[in-house]
N, C-alpha and C positions, 0 to 999 in steps of 0.2 A: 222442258224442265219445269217443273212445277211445286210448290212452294207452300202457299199461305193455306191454312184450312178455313174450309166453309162450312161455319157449321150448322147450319143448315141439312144439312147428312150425319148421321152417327154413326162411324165403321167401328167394324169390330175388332180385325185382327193385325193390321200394321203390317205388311208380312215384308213390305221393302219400300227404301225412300224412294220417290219417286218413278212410283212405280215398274220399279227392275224386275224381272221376273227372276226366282230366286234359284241358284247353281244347284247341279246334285249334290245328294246325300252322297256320304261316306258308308262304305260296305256294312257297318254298323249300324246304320240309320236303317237299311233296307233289308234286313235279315227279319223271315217271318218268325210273325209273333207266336207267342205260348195260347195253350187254348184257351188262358183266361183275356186274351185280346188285350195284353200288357206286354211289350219288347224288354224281357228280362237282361239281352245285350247288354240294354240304357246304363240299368241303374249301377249305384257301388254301395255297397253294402257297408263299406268301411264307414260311412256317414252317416251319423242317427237323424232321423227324419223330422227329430223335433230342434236341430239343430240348422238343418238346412235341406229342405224340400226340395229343392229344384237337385244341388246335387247327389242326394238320394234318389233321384227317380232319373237323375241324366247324366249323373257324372261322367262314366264310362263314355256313356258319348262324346262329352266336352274334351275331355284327355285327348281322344281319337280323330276327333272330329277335324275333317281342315277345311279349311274357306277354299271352296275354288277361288283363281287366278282372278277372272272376270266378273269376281260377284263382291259384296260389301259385306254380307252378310249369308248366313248358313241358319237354318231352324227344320222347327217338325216341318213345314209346308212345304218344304224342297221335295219329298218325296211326290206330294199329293200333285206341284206347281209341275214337278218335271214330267207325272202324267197326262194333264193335262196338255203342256208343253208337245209332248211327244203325237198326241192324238190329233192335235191344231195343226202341225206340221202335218200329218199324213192325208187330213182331211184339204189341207192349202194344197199340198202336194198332186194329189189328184185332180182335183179342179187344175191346177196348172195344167197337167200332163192331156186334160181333154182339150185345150185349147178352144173354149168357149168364147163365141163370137158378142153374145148379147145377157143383157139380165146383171144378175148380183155375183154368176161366177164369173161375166167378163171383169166384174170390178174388181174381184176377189184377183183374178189370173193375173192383171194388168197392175195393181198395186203394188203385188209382190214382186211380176217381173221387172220395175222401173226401180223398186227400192235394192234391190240385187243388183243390177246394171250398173255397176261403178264404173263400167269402160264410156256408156252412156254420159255419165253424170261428169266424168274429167274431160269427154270432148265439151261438152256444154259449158264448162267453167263455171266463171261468174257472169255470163253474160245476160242471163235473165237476173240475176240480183245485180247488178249493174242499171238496170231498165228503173229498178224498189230507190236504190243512191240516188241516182239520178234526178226521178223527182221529186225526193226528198229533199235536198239540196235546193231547188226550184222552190221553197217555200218561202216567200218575202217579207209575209205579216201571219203575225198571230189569230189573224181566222182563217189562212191556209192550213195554219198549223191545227187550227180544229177540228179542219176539215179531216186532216191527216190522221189526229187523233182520234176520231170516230172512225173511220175507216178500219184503224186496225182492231177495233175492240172486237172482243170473241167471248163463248160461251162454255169455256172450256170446264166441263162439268162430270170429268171422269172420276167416279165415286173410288174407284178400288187402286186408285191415283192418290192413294193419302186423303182423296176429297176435299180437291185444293181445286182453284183456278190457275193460271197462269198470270202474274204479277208480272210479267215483263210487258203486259198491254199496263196502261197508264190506269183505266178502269177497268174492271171487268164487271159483267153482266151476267146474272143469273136471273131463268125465268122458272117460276113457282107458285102455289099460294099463297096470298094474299095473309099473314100473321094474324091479321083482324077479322079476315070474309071467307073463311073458308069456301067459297064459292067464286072466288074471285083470282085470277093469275092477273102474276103483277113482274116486271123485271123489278129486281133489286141493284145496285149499284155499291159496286166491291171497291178497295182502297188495291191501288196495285204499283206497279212502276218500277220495281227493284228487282235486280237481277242476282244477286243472292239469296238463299232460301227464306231470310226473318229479317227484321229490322235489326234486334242485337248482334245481328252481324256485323252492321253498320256500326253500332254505338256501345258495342261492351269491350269494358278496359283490360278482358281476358286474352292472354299473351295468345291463344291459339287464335283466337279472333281476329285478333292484330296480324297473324300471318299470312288469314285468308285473306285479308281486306290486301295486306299488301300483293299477293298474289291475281287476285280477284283483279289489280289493277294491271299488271303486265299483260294479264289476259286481253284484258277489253282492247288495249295498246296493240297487242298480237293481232285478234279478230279483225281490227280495225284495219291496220298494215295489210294486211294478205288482201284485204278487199280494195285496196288500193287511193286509201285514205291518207290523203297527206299530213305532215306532224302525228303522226298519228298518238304517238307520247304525251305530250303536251295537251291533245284535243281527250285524251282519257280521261286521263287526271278530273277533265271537267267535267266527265261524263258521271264519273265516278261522285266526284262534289254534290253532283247537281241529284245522280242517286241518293247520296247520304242525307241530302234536308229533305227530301220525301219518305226515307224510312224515319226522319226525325217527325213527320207527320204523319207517318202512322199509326194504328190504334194498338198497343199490344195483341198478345195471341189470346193472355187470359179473357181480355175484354172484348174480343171480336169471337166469344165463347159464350158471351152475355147477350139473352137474346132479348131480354128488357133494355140494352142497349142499342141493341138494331135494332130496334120496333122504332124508325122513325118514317113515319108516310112525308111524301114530299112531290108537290104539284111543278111541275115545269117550271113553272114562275116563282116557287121556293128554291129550286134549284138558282134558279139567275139570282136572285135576291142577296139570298144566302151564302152560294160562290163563287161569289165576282173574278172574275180576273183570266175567267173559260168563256168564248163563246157557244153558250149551252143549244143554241139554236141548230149552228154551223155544227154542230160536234153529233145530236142527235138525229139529223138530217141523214150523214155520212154514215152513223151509225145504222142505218138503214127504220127510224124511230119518230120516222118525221113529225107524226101526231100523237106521239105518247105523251100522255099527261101526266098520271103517276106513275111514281116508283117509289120503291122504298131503298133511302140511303142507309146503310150498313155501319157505317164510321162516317158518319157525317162530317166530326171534326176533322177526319184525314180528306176526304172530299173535298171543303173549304180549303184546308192549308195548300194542297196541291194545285187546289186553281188559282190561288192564291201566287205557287209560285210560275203558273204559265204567265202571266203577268208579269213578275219580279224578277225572271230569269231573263236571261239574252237569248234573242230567237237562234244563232248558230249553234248553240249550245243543246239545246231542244234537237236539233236540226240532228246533233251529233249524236245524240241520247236516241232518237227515232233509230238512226243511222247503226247502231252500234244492233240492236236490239232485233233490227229486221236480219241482220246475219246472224245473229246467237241462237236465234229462232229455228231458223234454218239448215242449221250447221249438220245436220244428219246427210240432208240433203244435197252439200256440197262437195264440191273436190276433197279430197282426203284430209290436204292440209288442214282444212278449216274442223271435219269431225275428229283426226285424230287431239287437236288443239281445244276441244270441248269436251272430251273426255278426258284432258290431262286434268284440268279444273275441276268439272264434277264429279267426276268418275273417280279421279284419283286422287286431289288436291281433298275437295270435299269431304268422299266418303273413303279413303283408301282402299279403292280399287285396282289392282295394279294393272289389271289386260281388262280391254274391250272386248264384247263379247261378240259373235262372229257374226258376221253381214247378214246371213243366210237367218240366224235366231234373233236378230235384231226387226228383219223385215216380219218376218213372221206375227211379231209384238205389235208392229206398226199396224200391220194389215188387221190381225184378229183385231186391234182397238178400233179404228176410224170404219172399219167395215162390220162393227162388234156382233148385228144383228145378223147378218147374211150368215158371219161361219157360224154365229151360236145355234142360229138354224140346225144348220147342217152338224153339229157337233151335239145335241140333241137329240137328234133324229138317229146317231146311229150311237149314240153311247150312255143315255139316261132314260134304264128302264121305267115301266109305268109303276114296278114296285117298290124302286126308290121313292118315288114322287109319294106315292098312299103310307109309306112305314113312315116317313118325314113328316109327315101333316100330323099321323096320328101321335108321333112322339110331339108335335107343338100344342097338340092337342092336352095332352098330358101335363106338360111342363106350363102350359096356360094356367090352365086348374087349380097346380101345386101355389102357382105368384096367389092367382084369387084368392085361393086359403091362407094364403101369408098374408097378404091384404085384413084379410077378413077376422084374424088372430092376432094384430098388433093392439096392443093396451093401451098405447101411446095415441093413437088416431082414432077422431071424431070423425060419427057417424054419416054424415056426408060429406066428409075427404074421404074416406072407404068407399063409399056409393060411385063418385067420379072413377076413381082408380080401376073399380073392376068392370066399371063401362068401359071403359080405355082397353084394358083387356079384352075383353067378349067383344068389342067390335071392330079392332086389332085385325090390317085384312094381312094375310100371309104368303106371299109369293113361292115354289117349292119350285126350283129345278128353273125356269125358262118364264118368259112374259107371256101373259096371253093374245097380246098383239105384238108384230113383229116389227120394225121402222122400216119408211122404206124411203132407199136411195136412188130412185128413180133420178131426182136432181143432179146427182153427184156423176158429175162428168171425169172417169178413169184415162191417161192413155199411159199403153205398156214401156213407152219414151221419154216420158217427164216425170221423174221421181220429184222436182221441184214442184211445178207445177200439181202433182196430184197431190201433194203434205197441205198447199196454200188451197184447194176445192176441198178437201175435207174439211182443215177448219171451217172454211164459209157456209158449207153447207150443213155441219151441227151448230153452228149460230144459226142461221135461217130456221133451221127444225127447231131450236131452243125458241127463237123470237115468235116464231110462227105460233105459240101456245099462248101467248099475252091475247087477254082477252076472250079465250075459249074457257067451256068448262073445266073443273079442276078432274082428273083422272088420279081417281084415288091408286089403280091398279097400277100406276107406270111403274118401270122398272129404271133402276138407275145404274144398274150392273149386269155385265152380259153374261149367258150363261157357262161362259169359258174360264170364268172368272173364280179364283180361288181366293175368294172371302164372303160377307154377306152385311150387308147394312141393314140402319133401323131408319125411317125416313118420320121426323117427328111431325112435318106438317099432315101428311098422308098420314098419320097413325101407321103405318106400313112397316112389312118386312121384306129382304129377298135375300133368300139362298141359292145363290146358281147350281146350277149342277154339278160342275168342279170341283167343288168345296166338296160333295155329296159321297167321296171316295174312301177307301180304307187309307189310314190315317186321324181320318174323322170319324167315317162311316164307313162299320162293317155291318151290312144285314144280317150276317150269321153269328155275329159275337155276342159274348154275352152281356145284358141287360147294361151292368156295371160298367164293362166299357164303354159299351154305345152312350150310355147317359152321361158320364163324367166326358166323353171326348166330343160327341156333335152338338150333345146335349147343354153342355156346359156354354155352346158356340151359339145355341136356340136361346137358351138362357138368358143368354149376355143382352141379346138381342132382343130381348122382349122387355127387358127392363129397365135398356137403354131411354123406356119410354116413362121412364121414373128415378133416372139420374137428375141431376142438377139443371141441365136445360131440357129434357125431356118434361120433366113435372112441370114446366111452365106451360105447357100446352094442354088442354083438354082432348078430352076425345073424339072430340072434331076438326084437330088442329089450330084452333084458334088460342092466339097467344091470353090466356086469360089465367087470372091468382084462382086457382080451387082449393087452395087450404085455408082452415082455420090459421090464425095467429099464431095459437101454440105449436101446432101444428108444424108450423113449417120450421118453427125455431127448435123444435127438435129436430126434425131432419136436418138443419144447415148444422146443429151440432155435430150428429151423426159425420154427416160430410169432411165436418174439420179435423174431426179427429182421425177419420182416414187421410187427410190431407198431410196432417203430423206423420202418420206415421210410411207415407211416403217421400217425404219429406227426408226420414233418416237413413233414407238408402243409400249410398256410395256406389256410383256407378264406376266414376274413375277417381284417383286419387285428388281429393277438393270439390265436386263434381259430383252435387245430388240431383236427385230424381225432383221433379219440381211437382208436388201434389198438388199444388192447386188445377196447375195446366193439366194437368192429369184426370182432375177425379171426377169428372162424367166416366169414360171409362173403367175406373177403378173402380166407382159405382156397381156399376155393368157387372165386372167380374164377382164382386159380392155376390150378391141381389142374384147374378143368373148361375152362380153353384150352387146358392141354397134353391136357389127353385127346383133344379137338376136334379139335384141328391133327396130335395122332398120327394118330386117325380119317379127316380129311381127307387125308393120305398115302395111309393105306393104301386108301384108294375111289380111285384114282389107278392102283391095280393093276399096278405096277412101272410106268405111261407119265408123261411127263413133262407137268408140267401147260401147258392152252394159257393165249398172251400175248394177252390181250382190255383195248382200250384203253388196250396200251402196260404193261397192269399184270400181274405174274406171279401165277399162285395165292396165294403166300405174301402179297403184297403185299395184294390181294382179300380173301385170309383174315381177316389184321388190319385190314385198313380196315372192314370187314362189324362186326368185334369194336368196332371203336372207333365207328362210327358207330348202332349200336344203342344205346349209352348215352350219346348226346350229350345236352344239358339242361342249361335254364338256370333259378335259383331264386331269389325276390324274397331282399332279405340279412336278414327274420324267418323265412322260411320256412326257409332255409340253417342259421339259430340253429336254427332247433326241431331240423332234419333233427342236426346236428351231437350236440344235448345228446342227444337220446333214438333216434337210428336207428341201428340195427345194421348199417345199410349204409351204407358210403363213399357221399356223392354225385357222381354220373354221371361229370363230369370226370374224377376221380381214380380212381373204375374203367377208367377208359378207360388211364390209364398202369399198368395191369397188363402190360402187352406187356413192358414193360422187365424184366420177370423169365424172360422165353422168349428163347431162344437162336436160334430161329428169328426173330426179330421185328430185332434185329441186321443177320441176313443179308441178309433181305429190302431193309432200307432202308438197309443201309450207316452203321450210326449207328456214330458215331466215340468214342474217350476222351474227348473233350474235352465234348463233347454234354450238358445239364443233363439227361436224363435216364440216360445210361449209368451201367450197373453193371458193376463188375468180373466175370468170369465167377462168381466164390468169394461174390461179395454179391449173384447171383439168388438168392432165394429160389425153391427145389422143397422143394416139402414131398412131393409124391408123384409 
């Protein structure tokens, strides 16, 4: 389960919390398209387009559409995810069926067959989690407990994961560039320790909050009981407490978004100095860190508070808090009891999920991620032609261009903040389809009989791989998402992009469509993507990733206006009744989605080559354009899942991406939207930020 965002990663597309992979479409979602490469199914005509875009271009769908049982959420990506899906099965599938002795398909084989083995996993019981209680409980004094606490920290740094870490380790550990030295990796040190998704879980006086938290605690009470935890009632409660004054030292999410706020360098002996009440020694030994000097704290103040409270708290209680966290962790991995009892909470308490999804598509999830590179391999190799890879570069190619000429046509920006920007741009490296180096697991010890044990060698062995970069050169080219992966990130220290392959399908990408489609639907995804490197935490970095100011004065107080008034006007969306969209948490992204439609639709012009575009199904380019845009992030979300996406997602959900159009002057034209129209804007209230 995993939680907090790091933003250090800029994702593009949200497509599920915590990384669920997302249910089939409805027979309306999957019916082929019209030859303008727009699913006329979608739309409803009864809706003027200047009234509500999303359901002009999706309504028909939303009407029809239903949430599988087992999923939280339904959107465009289910068609593109259940491809995917389907081809990672046949690819594991096989590799199972040769029964490979050695290498990356014995890990592949043995992964999957230990995570399927439920007959396995109920003789084994708790008895190796039993061994974790155990000498957990055996901890007497607070530098055992350090020890302890270093031991579990992990590097859990799965980008298309939300691009979160796991908060249930006390810190978490991210290894990177250096904000200051772009030649320099450096771990950072993350705020963590809470086992629901945000802190205002903990601390908002919102009646549904109030539900979870009381649920949240019969849970732990449950978890705890099965595992054969005495009082176990009583010993929650404090588990729970002792949670809540560490999401009380938390840093918000807006502010763990501020990257002039993380920019703190901190030498070992800043670390003792400054958070007394850890032993920083005993913690980074365990940590496997014995001689690391710097790092860079993240939320320093939540760093201090929390060591603050290893000190101030009672060690049985710590003892129970390790205790509780080591089975929640695990809980895939155990007897029935304990996963079906982890899915009633997050799966269905959480995000109102009503069914689990089936052993066999859960292992599958498990294995394609901790093994990401083996089957991306192998899912590459037999399903991402060389002609996707060259059309994909060439449309970045283009859409590059279109941002430069945006850059290079704003009135507002002084002549060297333009000079940075289109450096940023033109040396911008761009990942298309797969890494060019592959990881390798040679480390990672698989067996086909311990599904426990091989969930606890994965983690260890992507922390090792993560830790192991501290102090090597920086690797502009890494990739931080596998090519199975249906999404694509911007990486602001790297200047970087990647598009897996995944993503690279129709829904997105069609090679034969026309122009208008391709550009409003992958286009619009390149887009987003390249100008993430000129949202709000992106323009804090130059084009060598170092954290440094490149604008003028004015300069940038016109952008932070720009900003605010997208902020406002995300701000007055109603997601559920009381229940807005929060634009500040938001508007990196929202950013994104401006900035990379107009780049798209400038792009889309200019492949047009001074000819006018052709009228297919009655519809003009412009019209195709934005329909493609809107129809890619149609989606509909059970209304827990909507809460979760709201309090903790840095993404607008779907719908309301969808009425980004309303800020393009082109989108107007197209469809004749009028003053009167509930979404028109005055031409002086689109926001262009770039």
């Amino acid at each position: 389960m995993k939680h907090q965002t790091l933003i250090l990663f800029v994702s593009t597309l949200s497509l599920a919390p915590c990384g669920q992979v997302l249910g089939k479409n409805t027979a309306i979602g999957v019916q082929k398209m019209s030859a303008s490469g727009i699913n006329l199914n979608l739309e409803d005509k009864s809706v003027a387009p200047g009234d509500d875009f999303d359901k002009y271009a999706n309504g028909a769908w939303e009407k029809s559409a239903q949430i599988p049982s087992d999923k939280s959420n339904i959107s465009s990506f289910s068609v593109v995810n259940d491809l995917a899906e389907t081809r990672t099965a046949a690819l594991i599938g096989d590799v199972v069926q040769a029964h490979p002795a050695v290498g990356d398909s014995a890990r592949i084989a043995n992964f999957y067959k230990a995570y399927v083995d439920t007959s396995a996993i109920e003789r084994t019981g708790i008895t190796v989690l039993k061994v974790d209680l155990d000498r957990i409980q055996a901890i007497r004094d607070k530098s055992a407990l350090a020890d302890a606490m270093g031991a579990q920290i992990r590097a859990d740094t799965d980008p298309f994961n939300n691009n979160s870490y796991n908060t249930e380790n006390l810190l978490g550990v991210f290894v990177t560039q250096s904000l200051n030295d772009p030649k320099t990796t450096v771990p950072y040190l993350m705020q963590g320790g809470i086992g629901l998704p945000d802190r205002d879980y903990y601390l908002s006086s919102d009646p549904a909050m109030a539900k979870i938290r009381a649920a949240y605690l019969l849970y732990v009470a449950q978890m705890m009981s099965m595992a054969g935890i005495a009082n176990a009632e009583a010993r929650a409660a404090k588990v729970v407490t002792l949670e809540t004054m560490i999401a009380q030292a938390h840093e918000s999410l807006t502010d763990s978004q501020d990257s002039i706020k993380g920019n703190n360098p901190m030498r070992r002996a800043d670390l003792i100095a400054k958070a007394p009440g850890l032993d920083w020694n005993r913690l980074l030994v365990a940590a496997q860190l014995p001689n690391q000097q710097d790092f860079i704290a993240w939320q320093p103040t939540a760093i201090t508070k929390i060591a603050a409270l290893i000190r101030s708290e009672p060690i049985e209680v710590w003892r129970d808090w390790l205790a509780f966290h080591r089975i929640n962790q695990m809980a895939d991995v155990l007897p029935k009891t304990f996963d079906d009892a982890h899915f009633a909470f997050y799966g269905t308490i959480l995000s109102g999920t009503p069914q689990q999804r089936l052993r066999d598509k859960r292992a599958l999830a498990a294995t394609s991620s901790w093994l990401g590179d083996a089957v991306g391999k192998r899912y590459v190799d037999k399903y991402f032609p060389a002609s996707s890879k060259s059309d994909i570069q060439l449309m970045v190619s283009n859409i590059k261009r279109a941002l430069e000429k945006r850059i290079a046509g704003l009135n507002w920006m002084a002549a060297s903040t333009k000079d940075e920007g289109k450096r940023k741009v033109a040396t911008m490296i761009v990942g298309v389809g797969y890494p060019d180096k592959w990881r390798d697991y040679s480390s990672f010890e698989v067996s086909a009989g311990d599904a426990f044990g091989n969930l606890d060698r994965a983690r260890i062995a992507n922390y090792k791989h993560q830790i192991g970069k501290i102090g090597q050169p920086v690797d502009k080219s890494e990739w931080w998402m596998t090519p199975q992966t249906v999404n694509a990130v911007n990486l602001p220290l790297q200047n970087a992009l990647n598009f897996p392959a995944a993503i690279l399908e129709k829904g997105f990408y069609d090679p034969d469509s026309d122009a208008a489609a391709k550009y409003g639907a992958i286009g619009s995804v390149i887009g987003h993507e390249i100008s993430h490197s000129f949202d709000n935490l992106g323009a804090t970095f130059d084009a060598d990733g170092r954290l440094r100011n490149w604008w003028t004065d004015a300069d940038l107080a016109h952008f932070q206006t720009a900003g605010q008034a997208l902020i406002d006007q995300y701000n007055s969306y109603e997601a559920l009744p009381g229940l807005h969209l929060n634009g500040t948490q938001e508007l990196g992204e929202n950013i994104a989605d401006v900035a990379g439609l107009a780049a798209a639709y400038d792009a889309y012009h200019a492949s047009l080559n001074g000819k006018p575009a052709p009228v297919i199904n009655g519809m003009t380019g412009d019209q195709r354009f934005f329909l493609a845009y809107g129809q890619s992030h149609r989606g509909k979300l059970r209304d827990p899942a909507l809460r979760a996406r709201v309090a903790t997602d840095v993404h607008a959900p779907g719908p309301w991406r969808v009425q980004t159009v309303r800020n393009l002057d082109g989108w107007y034209n197209a469809f004749g939207v009028k003053a009167w129209q509930k979404l028109y804007l005055a031409p002086a209230k689109r926001v262009k930020v770039w």
